[in-house]
Backbone as JSON Lines, residues from 0, in Angstrom:
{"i":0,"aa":"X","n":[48.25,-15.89,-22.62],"ca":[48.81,-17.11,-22.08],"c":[49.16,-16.91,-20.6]}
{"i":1,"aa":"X","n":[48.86,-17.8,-19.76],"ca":[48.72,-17.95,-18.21],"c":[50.53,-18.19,-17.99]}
{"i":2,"aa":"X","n":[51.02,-17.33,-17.4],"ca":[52.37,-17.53,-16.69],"c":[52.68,-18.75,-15.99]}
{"i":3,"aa":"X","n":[53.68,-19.73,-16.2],"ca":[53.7,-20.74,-15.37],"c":[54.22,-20.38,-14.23]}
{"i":4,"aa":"X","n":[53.92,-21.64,-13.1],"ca":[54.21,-21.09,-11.7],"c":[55.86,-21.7,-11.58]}
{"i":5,"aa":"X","n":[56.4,-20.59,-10.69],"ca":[57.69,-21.04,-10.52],"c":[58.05,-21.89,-9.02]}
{"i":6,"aa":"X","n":[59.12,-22.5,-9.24],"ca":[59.78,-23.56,-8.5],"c":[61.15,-23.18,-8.11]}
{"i":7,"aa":"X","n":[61.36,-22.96,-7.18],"ca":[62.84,-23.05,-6.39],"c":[63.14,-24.02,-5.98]}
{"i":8,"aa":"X","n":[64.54,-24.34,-6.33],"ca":[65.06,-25.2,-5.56],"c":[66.83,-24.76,-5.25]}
{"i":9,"aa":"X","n":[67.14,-25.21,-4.42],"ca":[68.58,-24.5,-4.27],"c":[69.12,-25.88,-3.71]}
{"i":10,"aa":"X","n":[70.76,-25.49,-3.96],"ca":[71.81,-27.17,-3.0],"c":[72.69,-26.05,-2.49]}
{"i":11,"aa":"X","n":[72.17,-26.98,-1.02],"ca":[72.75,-25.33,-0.34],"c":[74.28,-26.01,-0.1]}
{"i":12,"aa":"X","n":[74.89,-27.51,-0.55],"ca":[76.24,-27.98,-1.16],"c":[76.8,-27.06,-1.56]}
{"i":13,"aa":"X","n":[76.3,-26.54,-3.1],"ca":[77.31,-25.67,-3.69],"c":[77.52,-24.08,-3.53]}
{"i":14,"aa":"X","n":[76.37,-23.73,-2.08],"ca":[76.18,-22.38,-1.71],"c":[77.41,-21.71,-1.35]}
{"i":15,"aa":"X","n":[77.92,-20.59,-1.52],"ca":[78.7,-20.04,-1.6],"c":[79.23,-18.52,-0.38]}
{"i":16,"aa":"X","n":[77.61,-18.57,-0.05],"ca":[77.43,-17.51,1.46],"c":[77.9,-16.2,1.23]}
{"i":17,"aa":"X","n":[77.42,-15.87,-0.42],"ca":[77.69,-14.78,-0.36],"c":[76.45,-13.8,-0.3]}
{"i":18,"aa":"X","n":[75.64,-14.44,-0.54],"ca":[74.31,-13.65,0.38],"c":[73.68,-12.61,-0.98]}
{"i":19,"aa":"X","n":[73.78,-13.18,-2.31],"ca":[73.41,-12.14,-2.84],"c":[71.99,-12.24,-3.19]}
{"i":20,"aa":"X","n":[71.62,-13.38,-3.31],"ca":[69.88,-14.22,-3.27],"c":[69.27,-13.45,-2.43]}
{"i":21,"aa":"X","n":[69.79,-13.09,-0.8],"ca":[68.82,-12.62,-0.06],"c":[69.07,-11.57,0.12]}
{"i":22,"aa":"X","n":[70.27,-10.47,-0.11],"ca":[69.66,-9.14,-0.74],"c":[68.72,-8.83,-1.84]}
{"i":23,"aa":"X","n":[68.48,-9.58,-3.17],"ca":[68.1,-9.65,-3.92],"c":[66.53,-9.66,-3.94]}
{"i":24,"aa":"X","n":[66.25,-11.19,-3.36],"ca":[65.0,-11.51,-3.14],"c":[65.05,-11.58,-1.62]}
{"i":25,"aa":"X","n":[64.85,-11.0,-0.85],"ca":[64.83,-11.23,0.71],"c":[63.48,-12.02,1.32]}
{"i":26,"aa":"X","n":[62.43,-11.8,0.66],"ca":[60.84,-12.55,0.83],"c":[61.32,-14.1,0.65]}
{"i":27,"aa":"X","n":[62.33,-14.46,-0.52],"ca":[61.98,-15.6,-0.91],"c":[63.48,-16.44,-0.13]}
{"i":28,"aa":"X","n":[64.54,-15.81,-0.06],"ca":[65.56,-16.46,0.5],"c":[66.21,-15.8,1.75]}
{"i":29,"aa":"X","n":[66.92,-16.34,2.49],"ca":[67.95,-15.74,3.4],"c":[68.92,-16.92,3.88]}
{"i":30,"aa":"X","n":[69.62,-16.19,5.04],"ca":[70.98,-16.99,5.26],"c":[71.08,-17.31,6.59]}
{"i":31,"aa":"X","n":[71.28,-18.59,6.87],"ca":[71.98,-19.66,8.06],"c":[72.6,-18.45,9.26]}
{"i":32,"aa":"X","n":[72.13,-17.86,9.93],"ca":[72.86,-16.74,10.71],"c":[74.41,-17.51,10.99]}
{"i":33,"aa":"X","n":[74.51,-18.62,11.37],"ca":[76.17,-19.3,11.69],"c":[76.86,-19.81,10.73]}
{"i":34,"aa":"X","n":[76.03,-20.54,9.32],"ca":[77.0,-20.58,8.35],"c":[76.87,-19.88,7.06]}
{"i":35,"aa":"X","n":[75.95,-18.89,7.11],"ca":[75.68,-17.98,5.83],"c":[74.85,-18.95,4.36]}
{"i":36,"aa":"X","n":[75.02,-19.95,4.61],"ca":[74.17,-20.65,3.67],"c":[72.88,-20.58,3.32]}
{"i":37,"aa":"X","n":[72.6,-20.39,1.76],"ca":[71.03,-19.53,2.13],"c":[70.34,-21.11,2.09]}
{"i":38,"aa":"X","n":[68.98,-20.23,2.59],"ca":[67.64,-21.08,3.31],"c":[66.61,-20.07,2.38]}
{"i":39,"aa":"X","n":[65.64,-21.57,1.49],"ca":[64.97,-21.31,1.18],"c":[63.56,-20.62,1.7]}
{"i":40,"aa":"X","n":[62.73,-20.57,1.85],"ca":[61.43,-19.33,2.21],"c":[60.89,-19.61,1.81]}
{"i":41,"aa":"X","n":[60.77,-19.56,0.45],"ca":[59.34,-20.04,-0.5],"c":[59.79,-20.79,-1.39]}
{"i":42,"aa":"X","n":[59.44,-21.85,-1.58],"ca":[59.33,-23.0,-2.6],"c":[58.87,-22.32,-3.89]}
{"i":43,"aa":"X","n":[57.76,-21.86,-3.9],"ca":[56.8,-21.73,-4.94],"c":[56.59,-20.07,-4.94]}
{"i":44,"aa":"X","n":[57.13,-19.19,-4.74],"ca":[57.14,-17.51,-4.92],"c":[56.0,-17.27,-5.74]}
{"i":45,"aa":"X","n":[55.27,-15.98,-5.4],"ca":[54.24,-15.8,-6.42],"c":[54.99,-14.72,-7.32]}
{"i":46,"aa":"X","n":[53.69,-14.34,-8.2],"ca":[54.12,-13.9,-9.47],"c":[55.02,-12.34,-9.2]}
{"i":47,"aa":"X","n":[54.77,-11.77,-8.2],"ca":[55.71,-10.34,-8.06],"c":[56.75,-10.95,-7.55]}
{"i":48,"aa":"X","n":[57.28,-11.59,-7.31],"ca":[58.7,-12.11,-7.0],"c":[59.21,-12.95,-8.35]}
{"i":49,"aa":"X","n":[58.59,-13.15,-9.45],"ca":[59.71,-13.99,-10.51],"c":[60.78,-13.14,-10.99]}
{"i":50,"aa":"X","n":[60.75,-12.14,-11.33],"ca":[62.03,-10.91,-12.1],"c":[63.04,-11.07,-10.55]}
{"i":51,"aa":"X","n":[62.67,-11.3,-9.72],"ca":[63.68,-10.9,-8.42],"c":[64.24,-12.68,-8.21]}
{"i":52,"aa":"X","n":[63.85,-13.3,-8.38],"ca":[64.12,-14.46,-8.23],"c":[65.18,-14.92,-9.15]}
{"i":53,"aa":"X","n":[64.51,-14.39,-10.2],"ca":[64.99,-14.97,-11.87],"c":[66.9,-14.57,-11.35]}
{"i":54,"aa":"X","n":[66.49,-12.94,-11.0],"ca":[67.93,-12.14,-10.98],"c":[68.34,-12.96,-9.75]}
{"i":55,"aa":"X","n":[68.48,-13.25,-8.49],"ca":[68.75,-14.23,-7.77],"c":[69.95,-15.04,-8.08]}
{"i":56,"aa":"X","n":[69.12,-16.18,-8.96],"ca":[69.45,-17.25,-9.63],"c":[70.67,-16.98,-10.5]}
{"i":57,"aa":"X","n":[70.45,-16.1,-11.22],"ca":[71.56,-15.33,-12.09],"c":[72.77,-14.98,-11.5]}
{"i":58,"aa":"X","n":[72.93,-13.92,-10.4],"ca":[74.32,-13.79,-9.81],"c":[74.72,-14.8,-9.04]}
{"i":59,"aa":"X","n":[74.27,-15.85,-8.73],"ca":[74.52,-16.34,-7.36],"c":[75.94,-17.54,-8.32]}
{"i":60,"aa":"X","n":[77.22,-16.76,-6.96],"ca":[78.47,-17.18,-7.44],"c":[78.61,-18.41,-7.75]}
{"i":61,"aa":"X","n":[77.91,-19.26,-6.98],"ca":[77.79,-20.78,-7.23],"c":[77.08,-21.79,-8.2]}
{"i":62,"aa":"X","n":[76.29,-20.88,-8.57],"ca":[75.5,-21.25,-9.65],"c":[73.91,-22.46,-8.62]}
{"i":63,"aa":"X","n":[73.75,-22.13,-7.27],"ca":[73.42,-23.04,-6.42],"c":[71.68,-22.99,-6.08]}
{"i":64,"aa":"X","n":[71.32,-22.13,-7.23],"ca":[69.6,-21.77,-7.16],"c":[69.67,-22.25,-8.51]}
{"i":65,"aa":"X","n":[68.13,-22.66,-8.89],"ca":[67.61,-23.76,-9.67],"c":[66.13,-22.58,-9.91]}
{"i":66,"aa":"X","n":[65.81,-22.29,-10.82],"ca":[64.6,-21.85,-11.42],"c":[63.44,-22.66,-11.96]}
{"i":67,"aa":"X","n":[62.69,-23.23,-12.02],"ca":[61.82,-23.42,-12.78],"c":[60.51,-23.18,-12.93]}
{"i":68,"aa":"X","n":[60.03,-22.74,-14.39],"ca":[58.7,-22.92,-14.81],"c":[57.79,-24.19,-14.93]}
{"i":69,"aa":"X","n":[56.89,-24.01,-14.19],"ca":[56.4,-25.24,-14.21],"c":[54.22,-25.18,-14.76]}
């Protein structure tokens, strides 16, 4: 079975600037150098970035990254 492709989406509203997305995944996210708010990178990450993404999504204090399989 073919892996679905994944989808980011983040509200950088409920971002929290604690920057753990872009230690995490650094390819796919990073942060606002003046307000620490992360900034998406890749919309659509390929397949060696889903486990890093997935984990991303997971710590992030705000709950402010959005995963999906699509």
């Amino acid at each position: 079975m073919k892996k679905k492709r994944l989808t980011v989406v983040v509200d950088k509203n409920r971002c929290a600037s604690s920057g753990n997305c872009a230690e995490i995944a650094g390819v796919v996210f990073t942060q606002d150098d003046a307000t620490g708010v992360v900034i998406l990178l890749q919309e659509h990450p390929d397949e060696s970035q889903r486990e890093l993404v997935k984990r991303a999504a997971a710590v992030c204090p705000a709950q402010a990254i959005v995963v999906k399989e699509e």
